[in-house]
SERO-4910 file (N, C-alpha, C, O; in steps of 0.05 Angstrom, whole numbers):
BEGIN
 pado doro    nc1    nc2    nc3   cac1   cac2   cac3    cc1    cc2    cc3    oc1    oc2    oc3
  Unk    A   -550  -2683   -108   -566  -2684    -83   -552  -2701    -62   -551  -2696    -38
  Unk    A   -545  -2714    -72   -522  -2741    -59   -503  -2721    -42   -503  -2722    -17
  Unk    A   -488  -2703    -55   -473  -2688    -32   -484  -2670    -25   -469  -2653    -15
  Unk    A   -503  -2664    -25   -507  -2641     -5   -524  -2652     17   -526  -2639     39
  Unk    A   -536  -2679     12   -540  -2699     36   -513  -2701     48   -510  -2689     69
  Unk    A   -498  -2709     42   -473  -2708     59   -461  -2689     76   -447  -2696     95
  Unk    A   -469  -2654     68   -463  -2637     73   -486  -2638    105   -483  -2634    130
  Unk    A   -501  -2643     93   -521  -2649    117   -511  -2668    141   -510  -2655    162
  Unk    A   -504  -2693    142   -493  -2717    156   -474  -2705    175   -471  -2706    200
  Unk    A   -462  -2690    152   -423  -2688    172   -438  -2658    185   -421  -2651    202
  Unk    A   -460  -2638    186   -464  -2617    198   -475  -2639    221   -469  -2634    244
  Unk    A   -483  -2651    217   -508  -2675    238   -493  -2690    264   -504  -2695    285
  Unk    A   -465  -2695    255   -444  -2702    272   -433  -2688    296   -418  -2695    314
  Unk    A   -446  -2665    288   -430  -2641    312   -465  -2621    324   -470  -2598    318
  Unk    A   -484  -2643    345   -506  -2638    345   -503  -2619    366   -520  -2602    368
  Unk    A   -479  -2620    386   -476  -2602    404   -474  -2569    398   -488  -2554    413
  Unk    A   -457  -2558    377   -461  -2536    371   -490  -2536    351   -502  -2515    356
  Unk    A   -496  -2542    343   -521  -2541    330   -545  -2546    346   -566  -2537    337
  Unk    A   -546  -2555    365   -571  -2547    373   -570  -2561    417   -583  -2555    437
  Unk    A   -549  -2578    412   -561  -2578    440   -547  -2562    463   -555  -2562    486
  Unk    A   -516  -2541    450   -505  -2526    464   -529  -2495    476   -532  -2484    498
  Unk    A   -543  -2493    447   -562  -2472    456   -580  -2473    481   -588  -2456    498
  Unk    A   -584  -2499    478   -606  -2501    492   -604  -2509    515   -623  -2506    531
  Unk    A   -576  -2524    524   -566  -2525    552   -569  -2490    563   -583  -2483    582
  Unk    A   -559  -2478    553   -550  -2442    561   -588  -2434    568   -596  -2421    587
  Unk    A   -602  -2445    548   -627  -2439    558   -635  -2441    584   -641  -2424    601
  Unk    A   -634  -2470    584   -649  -2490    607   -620  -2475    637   -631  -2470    658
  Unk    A   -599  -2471    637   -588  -2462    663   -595  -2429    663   -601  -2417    684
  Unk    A   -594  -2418    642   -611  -2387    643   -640  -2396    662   -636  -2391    686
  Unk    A   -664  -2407    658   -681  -2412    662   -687  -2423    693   -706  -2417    707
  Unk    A   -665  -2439    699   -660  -2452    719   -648  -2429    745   -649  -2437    768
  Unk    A   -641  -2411    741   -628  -2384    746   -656  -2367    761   -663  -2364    785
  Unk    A   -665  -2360    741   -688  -2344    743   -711  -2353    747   -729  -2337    749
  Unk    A   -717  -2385    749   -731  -2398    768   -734  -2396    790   -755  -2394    803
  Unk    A   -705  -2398    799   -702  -2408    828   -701  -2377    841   -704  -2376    866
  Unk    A   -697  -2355    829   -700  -2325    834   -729  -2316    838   -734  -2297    853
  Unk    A   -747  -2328    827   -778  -2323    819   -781  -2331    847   -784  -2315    865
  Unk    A   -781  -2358    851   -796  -2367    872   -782  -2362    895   -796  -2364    915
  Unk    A   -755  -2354    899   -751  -2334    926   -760  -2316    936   -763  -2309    960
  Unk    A   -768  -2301    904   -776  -2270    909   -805  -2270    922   -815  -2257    940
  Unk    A   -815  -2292    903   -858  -2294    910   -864  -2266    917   -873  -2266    939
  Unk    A   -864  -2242    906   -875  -2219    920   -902  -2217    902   -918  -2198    905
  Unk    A   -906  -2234    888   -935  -2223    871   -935  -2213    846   -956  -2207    835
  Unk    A   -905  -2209    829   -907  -2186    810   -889  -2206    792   -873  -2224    799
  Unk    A   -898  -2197    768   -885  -2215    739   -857  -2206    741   -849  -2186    753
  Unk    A   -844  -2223    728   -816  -2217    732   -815  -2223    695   -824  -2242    684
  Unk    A   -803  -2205    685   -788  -2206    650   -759  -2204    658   -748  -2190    674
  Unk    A   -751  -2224    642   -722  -2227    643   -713  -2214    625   -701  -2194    630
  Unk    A   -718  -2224    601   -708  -2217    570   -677  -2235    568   -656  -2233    555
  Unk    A   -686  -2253    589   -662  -2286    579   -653  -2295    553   -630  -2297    545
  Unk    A   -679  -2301    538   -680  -2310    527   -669  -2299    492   -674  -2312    472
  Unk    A   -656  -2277    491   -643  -2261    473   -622  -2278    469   -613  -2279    446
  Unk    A   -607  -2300    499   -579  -2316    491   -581  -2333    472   -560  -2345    465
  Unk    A   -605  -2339    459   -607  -2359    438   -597  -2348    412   -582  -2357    395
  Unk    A   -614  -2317    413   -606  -2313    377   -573  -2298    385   -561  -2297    364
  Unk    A   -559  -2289    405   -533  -2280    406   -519  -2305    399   -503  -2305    381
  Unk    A   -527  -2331    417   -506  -2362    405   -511  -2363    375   -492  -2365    359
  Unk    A   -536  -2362    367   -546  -2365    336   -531  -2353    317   -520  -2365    299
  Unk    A   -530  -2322    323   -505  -2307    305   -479  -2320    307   -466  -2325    287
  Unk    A   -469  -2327    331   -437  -2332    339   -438  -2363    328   -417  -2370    317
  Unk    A   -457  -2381    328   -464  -2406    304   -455  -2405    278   -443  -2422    266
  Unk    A   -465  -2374    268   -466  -2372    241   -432  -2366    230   -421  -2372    209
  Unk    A   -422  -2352    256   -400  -2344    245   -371  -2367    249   -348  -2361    244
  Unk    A   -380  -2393    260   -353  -2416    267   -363  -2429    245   -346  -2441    231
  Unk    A   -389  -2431    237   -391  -2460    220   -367  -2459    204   -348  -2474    209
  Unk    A   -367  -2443    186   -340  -2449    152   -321  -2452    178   -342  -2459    190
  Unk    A   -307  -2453    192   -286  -2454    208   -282  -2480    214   -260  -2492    215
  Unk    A   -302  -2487    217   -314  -2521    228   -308  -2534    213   -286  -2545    214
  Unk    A   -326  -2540    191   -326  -2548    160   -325  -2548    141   -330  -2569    128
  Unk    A   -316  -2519    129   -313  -2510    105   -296  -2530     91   -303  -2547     74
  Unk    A   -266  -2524    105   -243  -2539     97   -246  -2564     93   -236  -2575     73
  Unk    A   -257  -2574    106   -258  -2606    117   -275  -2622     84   -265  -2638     68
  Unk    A   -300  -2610     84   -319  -2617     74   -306  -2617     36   -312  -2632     17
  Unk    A   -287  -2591     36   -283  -2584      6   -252  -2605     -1   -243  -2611    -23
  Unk    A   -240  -2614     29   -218  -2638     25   -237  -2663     12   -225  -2681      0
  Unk    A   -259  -2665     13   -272  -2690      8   -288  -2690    -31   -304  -2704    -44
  Unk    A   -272  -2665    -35   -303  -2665    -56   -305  -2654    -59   -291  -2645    -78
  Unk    A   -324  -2637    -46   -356  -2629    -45   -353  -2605    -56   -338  -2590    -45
  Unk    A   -368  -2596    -84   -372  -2567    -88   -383  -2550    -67   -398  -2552    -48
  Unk    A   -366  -2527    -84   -382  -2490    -58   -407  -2494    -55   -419  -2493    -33
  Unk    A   -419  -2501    -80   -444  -2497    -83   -459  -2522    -63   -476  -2515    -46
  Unk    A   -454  -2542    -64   -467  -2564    -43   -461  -2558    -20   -477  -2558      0
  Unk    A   -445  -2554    -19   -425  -2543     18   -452  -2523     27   -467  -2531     44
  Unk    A   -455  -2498     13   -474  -2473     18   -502  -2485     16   -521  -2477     30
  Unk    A   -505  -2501     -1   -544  -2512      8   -549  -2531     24   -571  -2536     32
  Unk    A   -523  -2545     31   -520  -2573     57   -524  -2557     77   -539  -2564     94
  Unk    A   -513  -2534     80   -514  -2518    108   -540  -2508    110   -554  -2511    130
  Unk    A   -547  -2494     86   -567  -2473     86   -596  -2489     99   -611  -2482    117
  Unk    A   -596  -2511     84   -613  -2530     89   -613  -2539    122   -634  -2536    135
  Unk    A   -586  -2550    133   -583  -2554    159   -594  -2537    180   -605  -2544    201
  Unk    A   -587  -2502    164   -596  -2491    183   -629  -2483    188   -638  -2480    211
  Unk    A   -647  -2482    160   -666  -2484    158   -677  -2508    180   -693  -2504    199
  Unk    A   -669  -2527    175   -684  -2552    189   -684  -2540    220   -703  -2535    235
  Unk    A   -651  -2536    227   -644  -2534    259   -666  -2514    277   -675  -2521    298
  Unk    A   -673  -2485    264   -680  -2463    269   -713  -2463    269   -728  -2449    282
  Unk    A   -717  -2479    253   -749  -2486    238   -752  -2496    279   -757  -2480    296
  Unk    A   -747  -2522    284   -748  -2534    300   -741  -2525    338   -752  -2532    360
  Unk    A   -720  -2509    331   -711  -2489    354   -735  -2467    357   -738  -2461    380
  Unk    A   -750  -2457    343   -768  -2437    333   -798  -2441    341   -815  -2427    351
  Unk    A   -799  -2480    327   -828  -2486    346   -821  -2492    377   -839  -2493    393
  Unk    A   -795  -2497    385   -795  -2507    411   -802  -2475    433   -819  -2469    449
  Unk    A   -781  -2464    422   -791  -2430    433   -821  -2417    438   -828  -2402    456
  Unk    A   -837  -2427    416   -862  -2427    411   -883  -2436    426   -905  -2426    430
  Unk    A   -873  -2460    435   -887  -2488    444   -879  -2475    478   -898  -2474    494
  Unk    A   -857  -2467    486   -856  -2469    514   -864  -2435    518   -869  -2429    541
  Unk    A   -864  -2415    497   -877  -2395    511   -906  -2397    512   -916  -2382    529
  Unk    A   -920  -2408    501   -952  -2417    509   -953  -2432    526   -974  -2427    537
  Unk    A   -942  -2452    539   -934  -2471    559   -926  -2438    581   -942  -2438    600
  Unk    A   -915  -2425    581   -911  -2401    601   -932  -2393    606   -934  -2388    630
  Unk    A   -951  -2389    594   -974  -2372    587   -987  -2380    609   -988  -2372    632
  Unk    A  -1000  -2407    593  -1018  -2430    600  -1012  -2430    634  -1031  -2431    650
  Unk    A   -995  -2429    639   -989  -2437    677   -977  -2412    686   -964  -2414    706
  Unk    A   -978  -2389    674   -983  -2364    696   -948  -2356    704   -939  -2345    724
  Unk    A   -937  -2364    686   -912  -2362    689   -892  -2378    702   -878  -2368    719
  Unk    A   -891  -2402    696   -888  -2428    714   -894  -2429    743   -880  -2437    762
  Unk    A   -914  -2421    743   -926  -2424    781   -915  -2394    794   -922  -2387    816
  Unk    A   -897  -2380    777   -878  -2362    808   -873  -2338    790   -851  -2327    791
  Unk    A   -901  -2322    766   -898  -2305    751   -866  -2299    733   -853  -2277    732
  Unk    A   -860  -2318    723   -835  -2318    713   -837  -2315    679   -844  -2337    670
  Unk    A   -834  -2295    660   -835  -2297    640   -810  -2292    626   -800  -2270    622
  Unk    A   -798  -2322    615   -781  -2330    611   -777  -2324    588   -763  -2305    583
  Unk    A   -791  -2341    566   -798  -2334    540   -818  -2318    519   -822  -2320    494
  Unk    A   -826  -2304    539   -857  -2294    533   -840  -2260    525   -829  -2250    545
  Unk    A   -838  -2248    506   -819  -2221    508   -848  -2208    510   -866  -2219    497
  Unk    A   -852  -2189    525   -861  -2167    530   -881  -2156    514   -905  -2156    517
  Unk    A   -861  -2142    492   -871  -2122    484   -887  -2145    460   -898  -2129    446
  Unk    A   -888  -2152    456   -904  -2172    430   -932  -2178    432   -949  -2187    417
  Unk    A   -930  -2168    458   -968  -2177    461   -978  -2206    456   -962  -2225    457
  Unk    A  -1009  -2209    451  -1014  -2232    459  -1022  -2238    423  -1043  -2234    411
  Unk    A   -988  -2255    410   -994  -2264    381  -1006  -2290    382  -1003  -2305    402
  Unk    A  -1021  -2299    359  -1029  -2324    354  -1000  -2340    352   -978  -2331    346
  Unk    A  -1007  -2371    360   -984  -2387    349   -967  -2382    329   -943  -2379    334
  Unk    A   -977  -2381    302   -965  -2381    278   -952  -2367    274   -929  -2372    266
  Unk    A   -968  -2333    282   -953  -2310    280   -922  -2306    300   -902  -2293    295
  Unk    A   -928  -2322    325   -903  -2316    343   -880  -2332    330   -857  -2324    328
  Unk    A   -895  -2370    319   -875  -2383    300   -862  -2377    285   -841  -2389    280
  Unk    A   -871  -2347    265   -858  -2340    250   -832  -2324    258   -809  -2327    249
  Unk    A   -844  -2302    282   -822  -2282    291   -801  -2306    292   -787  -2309    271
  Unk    A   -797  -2326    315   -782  -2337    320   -761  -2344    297   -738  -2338    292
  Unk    A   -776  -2356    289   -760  -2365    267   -739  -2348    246   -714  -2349    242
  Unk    A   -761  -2332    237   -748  -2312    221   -718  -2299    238   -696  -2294    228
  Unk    A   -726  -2296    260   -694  -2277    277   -677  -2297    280   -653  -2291    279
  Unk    A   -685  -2325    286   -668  -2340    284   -648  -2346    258   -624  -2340    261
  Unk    A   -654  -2355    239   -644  -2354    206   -635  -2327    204   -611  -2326    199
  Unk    A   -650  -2300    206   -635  -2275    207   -608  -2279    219   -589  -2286    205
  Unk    A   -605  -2277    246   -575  -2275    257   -560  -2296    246   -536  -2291    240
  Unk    A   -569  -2319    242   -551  -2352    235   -537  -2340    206   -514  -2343    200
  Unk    A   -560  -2325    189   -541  -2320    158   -530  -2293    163   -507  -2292    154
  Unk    A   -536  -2270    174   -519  -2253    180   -487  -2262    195   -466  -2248    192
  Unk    A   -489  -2286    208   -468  -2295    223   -444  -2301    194   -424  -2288    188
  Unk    A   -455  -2326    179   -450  -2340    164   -442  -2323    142   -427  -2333    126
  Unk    A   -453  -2290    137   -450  -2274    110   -408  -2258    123   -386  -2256    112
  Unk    A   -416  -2254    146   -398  -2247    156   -367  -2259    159   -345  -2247    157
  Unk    A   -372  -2290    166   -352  -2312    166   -340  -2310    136   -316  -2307    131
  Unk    A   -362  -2312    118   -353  -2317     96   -338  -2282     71   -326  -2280     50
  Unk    A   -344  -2273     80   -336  -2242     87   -296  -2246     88   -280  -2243     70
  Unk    A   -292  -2252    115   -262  -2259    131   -261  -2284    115   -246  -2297    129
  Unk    A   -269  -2303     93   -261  -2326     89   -249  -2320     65   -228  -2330     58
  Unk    A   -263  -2301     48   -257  -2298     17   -236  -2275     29   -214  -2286     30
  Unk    A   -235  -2245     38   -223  -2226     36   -208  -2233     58   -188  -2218     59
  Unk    A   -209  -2252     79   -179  -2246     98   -188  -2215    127   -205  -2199    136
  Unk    A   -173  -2222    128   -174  -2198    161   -171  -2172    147   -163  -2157    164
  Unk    A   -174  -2160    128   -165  -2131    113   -194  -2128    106   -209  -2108    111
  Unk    A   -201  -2160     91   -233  -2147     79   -259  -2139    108   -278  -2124    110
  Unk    A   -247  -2161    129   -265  -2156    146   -263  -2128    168   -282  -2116    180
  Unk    A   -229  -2120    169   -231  -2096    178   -250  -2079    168   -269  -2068    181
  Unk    A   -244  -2077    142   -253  -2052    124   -290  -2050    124   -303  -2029    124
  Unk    A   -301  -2076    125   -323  -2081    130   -331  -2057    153   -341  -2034    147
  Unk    A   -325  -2068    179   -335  -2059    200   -324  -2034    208   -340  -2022    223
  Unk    A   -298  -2020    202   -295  -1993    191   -320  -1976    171   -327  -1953    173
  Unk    A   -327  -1991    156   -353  -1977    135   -368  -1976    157   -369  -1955    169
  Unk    A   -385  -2001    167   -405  -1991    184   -404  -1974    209   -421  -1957    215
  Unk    A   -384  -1981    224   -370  -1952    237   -384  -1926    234   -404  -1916    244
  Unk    A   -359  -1917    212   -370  -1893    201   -400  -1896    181   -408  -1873    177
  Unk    A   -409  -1908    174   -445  -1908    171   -457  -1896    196   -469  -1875    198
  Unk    A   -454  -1912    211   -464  -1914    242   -464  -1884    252   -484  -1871    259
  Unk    A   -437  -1874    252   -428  -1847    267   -449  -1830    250   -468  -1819    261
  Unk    A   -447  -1829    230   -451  -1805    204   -497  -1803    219   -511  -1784    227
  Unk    A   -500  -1829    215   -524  -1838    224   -541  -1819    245   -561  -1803    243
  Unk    A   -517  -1832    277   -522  -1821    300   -512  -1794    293   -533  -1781    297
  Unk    A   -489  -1772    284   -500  -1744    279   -519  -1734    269   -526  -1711    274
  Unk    A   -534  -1755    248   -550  -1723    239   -585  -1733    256   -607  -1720    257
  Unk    A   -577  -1759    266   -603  -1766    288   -602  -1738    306   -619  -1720    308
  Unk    A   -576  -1742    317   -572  -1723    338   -577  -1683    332   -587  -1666    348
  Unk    A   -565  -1678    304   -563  -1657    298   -598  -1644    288   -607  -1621    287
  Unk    A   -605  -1661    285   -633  -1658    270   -650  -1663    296   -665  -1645    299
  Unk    A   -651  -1678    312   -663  -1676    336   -693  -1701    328   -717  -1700    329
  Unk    A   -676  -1721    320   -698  -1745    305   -708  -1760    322   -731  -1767    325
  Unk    A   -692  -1765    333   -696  -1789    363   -719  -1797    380   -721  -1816    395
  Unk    A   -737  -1777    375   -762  -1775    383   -773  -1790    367   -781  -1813    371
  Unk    A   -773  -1776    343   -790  -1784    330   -790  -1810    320   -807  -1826    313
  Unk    A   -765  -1809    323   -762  -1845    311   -767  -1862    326   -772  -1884    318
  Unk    A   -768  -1855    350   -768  -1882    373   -804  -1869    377   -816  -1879    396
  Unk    A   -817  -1850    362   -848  -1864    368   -856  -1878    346   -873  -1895    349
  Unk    A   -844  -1873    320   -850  -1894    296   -846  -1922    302   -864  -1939    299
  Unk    A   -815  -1927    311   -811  -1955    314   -829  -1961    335   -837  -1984    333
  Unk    A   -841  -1944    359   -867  -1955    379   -884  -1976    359   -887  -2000    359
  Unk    A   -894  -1954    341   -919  -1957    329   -912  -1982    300   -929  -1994    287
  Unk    A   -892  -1983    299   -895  -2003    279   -874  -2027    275   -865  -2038    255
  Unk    A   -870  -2032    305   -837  -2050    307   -851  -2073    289   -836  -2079    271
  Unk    A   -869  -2084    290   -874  -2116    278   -861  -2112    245   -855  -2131    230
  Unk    A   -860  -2081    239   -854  -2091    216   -816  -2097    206   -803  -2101    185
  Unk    A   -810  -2093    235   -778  -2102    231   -778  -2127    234   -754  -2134    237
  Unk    A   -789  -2142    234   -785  -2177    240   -787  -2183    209   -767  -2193    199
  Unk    A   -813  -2177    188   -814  -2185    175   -795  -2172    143   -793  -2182    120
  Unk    A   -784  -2149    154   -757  -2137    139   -735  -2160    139   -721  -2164    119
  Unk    A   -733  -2173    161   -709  -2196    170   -721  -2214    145   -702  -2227    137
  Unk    A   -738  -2219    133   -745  -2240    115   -726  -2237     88   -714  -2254     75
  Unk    A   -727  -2210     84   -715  -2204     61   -673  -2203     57   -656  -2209     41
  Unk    A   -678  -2189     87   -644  -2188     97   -633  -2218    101   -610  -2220     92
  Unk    A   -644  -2241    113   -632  -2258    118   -626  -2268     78   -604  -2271     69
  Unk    A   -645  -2269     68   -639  -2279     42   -623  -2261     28   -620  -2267      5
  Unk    A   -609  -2237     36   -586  -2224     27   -566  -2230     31   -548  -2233     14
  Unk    A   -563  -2232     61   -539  -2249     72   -534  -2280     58   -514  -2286     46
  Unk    A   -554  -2296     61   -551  -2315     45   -543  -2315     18   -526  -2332     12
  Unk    A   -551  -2299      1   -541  -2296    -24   -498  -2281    -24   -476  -2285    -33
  Unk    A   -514  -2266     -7   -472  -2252     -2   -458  -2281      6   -434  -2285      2
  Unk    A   -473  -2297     17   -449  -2315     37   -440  -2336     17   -419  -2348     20
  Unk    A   -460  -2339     -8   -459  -2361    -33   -441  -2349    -51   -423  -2362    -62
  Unk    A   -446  -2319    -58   -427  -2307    -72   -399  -2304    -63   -382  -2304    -80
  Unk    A   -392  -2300    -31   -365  -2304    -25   -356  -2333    -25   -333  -2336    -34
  Unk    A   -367  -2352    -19   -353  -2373    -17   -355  -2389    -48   -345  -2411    -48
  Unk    A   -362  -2383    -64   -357  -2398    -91   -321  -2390    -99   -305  -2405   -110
  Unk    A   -316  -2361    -90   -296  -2359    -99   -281  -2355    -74   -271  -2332    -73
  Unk    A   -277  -2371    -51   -265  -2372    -24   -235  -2395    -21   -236  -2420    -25
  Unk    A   -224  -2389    -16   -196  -2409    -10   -209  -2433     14   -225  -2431     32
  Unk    A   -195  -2449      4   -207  -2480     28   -194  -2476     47   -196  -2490     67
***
């Protein structure tokens, strides 16, 4: 327990990429489309969809950490295994917290009408009007989604090198292509984009299960990963 507190500490040291680089990018996004709102004053809500730069830094988070500290952390010690729950843990805490703040200031949007000048910053659209808990969870969940997708990926290029990660994204490539033909050939596209209408909420809580895949892939590559 002792080191994976530690694993914690030395992630704790570098608070700038962990949590307050995000949130600068917020606050000048915000600051942006503030000062745009209240020029415009024509009367009409303005949706940005800004606020997407958090979980794009979140993934691109997931994928420097081992770069950061992998090495560093395993010169000292520290088993794979503590290294991967010091983080996992870190990131849990970081995202938990990033997740109520998201939470906290899109009801704070709400509550004042879009900061005085119809500006909905954090409020996405299409989500309608969720209870707290329920929006706490989206947040959260997409956050930890992209952070261990980031992190499954790093660790991907950590164990296999630039060949395993080519080959990776070559597979999904061609997944992808094979995908969009027979979308296209079959004439699905309709239909799919009125399903996903009718039932997007249930892709948030699919991320519950995917993030703990990635997490498990990212434990299984790095037990047997070079420092």
């Amino acid at each position: 327990m002792n080191r994976i507190q530690s694993v914690v500490k030395m992630h704790m040291r570098n608070p700038l990429s962990w949590f307050m680089m995000p949130w600068v990018i917020i606050a000048v996004s915000f600051a942006i489309n503030f000062i745009i709102s209240s020029s415009l004053n024509d009367g009409e809500d303005i949706h940005t969809g800004s606020i997407a730069s958090i979980f794009v830094y979140t993934f691109v988070a997931g994928t420097i950490t081992l770069k950061d500290t992998f090495s560093f952390a395993l010169g000292f010690s520290v088993r794979r295994k503590d290294y991967w729950l010091g983080t996992a843990l870190m990131a849990v805490s970081t995202y938990v917290l990033s997740g109520l703040l998201l939470t906290v200031l899109t009801f704070i949007e709400e509550g004042t009408h879009g900061w005085g000048v119809r500006l909905h910053f954090f409020k996405v659209q299409f989500l309608g009007d969720l209870s707290f808990p329920s929006l706490l969870g989206i947040n959260v969940i997409l956050l930890l989604h992209f952070y261990f997708l980031g992190l499954a990926i790093s660790s991907l290029h950590r164990r296999t090198g630039a060949i395993g990660l080519y080959g990776f994204f070559t597979a999904l490539l061609l997944i992808g292509s094979i995908g969009t033909y027979v979308m296209t050939h079959y004439q699905l596209w309709m239909d799919f984009g009125r399903w996903v209408g009718h039932h997007y909420m249930s892709f948030f809580w699919w991320m519950v299960p995917l993030a703990l895949i990635y997490s498990v892939i990212s434990y299984g590559l790095l037990r047997r990963a070079a420092a």
